[in-house]
C-alpha positions in Angstrom: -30.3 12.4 -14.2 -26.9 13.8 -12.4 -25.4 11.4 -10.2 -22.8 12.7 -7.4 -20.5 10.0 -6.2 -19.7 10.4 -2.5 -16.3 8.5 -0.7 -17.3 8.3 2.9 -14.4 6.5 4.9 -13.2 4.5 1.9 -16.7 3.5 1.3 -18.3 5.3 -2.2 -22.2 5.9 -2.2 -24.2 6.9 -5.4 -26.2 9.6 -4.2 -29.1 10.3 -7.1 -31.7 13.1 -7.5 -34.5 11.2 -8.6 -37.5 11.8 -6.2 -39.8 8.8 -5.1 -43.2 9.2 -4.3 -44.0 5.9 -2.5 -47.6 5.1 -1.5 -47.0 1.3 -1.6 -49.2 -1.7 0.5 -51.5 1.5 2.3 -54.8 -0.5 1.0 -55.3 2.8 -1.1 -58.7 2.5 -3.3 -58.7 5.7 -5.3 -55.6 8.3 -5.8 -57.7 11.2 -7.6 -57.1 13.3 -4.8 -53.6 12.5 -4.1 -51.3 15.1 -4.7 -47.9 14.0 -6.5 -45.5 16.8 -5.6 -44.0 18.3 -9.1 -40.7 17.4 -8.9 -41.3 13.9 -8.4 -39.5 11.2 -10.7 -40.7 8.2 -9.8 -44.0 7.3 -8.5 -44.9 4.1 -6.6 -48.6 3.4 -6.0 -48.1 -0.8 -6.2 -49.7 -3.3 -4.1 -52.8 -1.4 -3.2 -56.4 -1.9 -4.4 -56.4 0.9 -7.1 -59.5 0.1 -9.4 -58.3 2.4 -12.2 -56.4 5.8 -12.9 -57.9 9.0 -14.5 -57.5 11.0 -17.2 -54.9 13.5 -17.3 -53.9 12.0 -13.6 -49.8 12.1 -14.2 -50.4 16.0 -16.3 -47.9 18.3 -14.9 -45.1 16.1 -13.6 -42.8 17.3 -16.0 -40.0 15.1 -14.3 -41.8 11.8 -14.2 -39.7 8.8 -15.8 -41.0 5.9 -14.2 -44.6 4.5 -12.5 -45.1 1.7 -10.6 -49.0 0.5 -10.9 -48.7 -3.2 -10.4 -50.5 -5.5 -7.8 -53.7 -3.3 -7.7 -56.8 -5.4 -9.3 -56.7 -2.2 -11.7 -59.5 -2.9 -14.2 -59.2 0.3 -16.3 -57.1 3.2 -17.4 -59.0 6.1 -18.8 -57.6 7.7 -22.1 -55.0 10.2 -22.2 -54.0 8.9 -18.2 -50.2 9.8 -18.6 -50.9 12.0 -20.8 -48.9 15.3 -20.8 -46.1 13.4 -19.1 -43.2 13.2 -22.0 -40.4 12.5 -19.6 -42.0 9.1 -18.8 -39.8 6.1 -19.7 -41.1 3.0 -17.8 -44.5 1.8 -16.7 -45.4 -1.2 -14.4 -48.9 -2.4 -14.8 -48.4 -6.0 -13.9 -50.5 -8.3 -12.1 -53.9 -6.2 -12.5 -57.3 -7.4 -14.1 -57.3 -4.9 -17.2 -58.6 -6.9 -20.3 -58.6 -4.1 -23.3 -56.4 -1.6 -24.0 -57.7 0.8 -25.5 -56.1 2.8 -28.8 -56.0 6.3 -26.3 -54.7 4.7 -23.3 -51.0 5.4 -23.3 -50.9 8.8 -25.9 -49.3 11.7 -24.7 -45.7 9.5 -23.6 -43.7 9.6 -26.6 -40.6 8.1 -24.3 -41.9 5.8 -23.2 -39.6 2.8 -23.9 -40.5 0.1 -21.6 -44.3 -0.8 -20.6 -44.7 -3.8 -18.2 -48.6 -5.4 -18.8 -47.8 -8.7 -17.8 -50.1 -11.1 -15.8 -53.4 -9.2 -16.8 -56.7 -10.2 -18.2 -56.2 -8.6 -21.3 -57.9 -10.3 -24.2 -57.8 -7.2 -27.0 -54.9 -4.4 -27.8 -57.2 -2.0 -30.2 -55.6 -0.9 -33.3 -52.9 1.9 -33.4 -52.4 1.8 -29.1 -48.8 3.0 -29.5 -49.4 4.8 -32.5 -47.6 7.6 -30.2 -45.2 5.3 -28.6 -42.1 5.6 -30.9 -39.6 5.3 -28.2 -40.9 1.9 -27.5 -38.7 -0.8 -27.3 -39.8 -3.6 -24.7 -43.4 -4.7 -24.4 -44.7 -7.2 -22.0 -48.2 -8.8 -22.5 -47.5 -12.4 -21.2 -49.5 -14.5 -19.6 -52.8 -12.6 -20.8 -55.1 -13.9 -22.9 -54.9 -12.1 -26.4 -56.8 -13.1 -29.0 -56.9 -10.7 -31.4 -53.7 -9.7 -33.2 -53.4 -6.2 -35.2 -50.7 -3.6 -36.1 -50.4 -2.1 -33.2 -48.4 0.8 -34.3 -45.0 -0.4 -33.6 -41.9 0.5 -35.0 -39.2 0.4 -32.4 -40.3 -2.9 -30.6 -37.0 -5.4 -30.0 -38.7 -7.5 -27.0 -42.2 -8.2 -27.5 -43.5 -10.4 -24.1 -40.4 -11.8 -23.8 -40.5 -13.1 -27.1 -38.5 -11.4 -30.4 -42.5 -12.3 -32.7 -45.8 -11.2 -32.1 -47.3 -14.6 -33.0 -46.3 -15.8 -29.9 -48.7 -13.6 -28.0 -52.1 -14.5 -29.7 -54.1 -17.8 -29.0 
């Protein structure tokens, strides 16, 4: 991201390139025919009543880094949703209703480094989820109901749910 500083009458504002695409609290249901313009860096679809995003949904958004998905009721996320999107570094999914995750849901974001699932119903992380995931490095899964516990595939993880061990997460 290039950053130009700007010193308006003694005042300095941080003018950034990063494109929002904000379609926040508009009661949306379904995004699959919403456009996302291509230059787009951050795209903000929280607080909405979003049931669940496609597959390949986020493909072609080459400068993608962050999504905001939170505060929807989202109950699913196909496979291979953000896939296609390497640039992606952060992803909110907080305060939905998803209860698996699924070993294909996040593949195709190897940058990812920060994925917010907090406040879900999730009960099961399936074996090898962020398998593709290497550049992950804060995970948040509390207050869900986990009960089972397996390798999920992670190598880089310093924050785990706000906890530094995995056995925290489990009941």
């Amino acid at each position: 991201m290039h950053i130009a500083y700007i010193t308006l009458f003694s005042v300095m504002f941080v003018i950034s390139e990063e494109t929002d695409y904000i379609r926040s609290s508009e009661g949306l249901t379904n995004i699959t025919n919403i456009i996302i313009p291509g230059n787009t860096t951050i795209v903000r679809f929280s607080h909405n009543q979003i049931s669940f995003v496609p597959a390949n949904y986020f493909k072609n958004l080459t400068s993608l880094i962050k999504i905001f998905l939170d505060h929807n009721g989202m109950t699913d996320i196909e496979d291979s949703a953000f896939s296609q999107v390497p640039s992606v570094r952060h992803i909110w999914i907080n305060n939905n209703q998803l209860t698996v995750i699924r070993e294909m849901m996040f593949s195709g974001v190897p940058n990812l480094s920060m994925l917010r699932l907090y406040a879900n119903q999730i009960h099961t992380i399936e074996e090898g989820s962020f398998k593709e995931n290497v550049a992950l490095t804060t995970l948040d899964l509390i207050r869900n109901s986990l009960q089972v516990c397996v390798n999920y595939g992670l190598r880089n993880l310093q924050i785990l749910g706000g906890y530094l061990h995995p056995s925290y997460l489990c009941n």
